[in-house]
C-alpha positions as CSV (number, residue, x, y, z in Angstrom):
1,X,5.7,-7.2,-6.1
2,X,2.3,-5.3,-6.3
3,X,0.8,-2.7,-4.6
4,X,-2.5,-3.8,-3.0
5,X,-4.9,-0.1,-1.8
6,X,-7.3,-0.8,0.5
7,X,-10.0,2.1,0.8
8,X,-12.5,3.0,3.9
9,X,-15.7,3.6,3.9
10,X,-15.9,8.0,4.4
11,X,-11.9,8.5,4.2
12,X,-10.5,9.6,1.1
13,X,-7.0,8.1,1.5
14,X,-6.4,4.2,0.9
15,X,-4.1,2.5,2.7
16,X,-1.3,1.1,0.2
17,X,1.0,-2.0,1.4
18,X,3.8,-3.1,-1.0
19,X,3.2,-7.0,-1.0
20,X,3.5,-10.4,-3.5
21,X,0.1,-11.4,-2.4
22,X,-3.3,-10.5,-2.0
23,X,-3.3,-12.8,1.4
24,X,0.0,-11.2,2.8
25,X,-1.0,-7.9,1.7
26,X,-5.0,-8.4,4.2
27,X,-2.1,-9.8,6.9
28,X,0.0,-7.0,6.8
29,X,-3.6,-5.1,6.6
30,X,-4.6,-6.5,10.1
31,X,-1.1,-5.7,11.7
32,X,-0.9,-2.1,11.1
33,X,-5.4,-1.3,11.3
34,X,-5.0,-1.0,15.1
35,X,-2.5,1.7,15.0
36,X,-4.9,3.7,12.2
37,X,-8.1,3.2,14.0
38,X,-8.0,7.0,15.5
39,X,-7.3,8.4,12.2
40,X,-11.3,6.3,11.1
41,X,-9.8,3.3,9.7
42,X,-11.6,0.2,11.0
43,X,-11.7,-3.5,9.0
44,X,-15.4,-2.9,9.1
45,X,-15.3,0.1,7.0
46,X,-13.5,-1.9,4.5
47,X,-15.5,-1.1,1.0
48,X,-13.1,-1.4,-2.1
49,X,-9.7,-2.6,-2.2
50,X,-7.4,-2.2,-5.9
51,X,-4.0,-3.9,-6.8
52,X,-1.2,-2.5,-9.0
53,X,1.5,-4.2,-10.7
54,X,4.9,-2.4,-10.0
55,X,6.4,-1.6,-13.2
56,X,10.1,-1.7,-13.7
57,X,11.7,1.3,-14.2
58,X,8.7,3.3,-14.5
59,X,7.2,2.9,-11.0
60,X,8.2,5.8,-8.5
61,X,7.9,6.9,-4.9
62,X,9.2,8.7,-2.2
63,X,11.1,7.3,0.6
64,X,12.5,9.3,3.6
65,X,12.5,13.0,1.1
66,X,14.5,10.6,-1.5
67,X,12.7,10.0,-4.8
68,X,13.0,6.2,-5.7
69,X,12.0,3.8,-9.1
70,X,11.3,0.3,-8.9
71,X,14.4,-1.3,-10.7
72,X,15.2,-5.0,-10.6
73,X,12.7,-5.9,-8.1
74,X,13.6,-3.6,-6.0
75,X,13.5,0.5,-4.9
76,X,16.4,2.5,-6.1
77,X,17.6,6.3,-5.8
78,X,16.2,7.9,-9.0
């Protein structure tokens, strides 16, 4: 799993999807731009996109107020 940021033209805040693949990753990108585009986000604003590899147990976020680490492929409580 990697995490693929895709920034915009004039917005500070990439867009981060959790994917395998850089082409499921721009799919998932397409689905979701439509409900974004009255925060500025629009495909052809697109300028930089970046991919991180999700390292096990060292990789952290927070899901629903609940602090999580990538463990075994996959998120667990901290």
């Amino acid at each position: 799993m990697k995490i693929y940021r895709f920034y915009f033209t004039d917005i500070d805040k990439p867009i981060a999807i959790e994917s395998m693949t850089k082409y499921s990753a721009r799919i998932k990108l397409q689905e979701i731009i439509p409900t974004l585009e009255a925060k500025g986000y629009f495909l052809e604003n697109l300028c930089r996109e970046s991919v991180e590899e999700m390292l096990d147990g060292v990789t952290e976020k927070i899901i629903n107020s609940q602090k999580m680490i990538w463990q075994n492929n996959k998120w667990t409580k901290k």
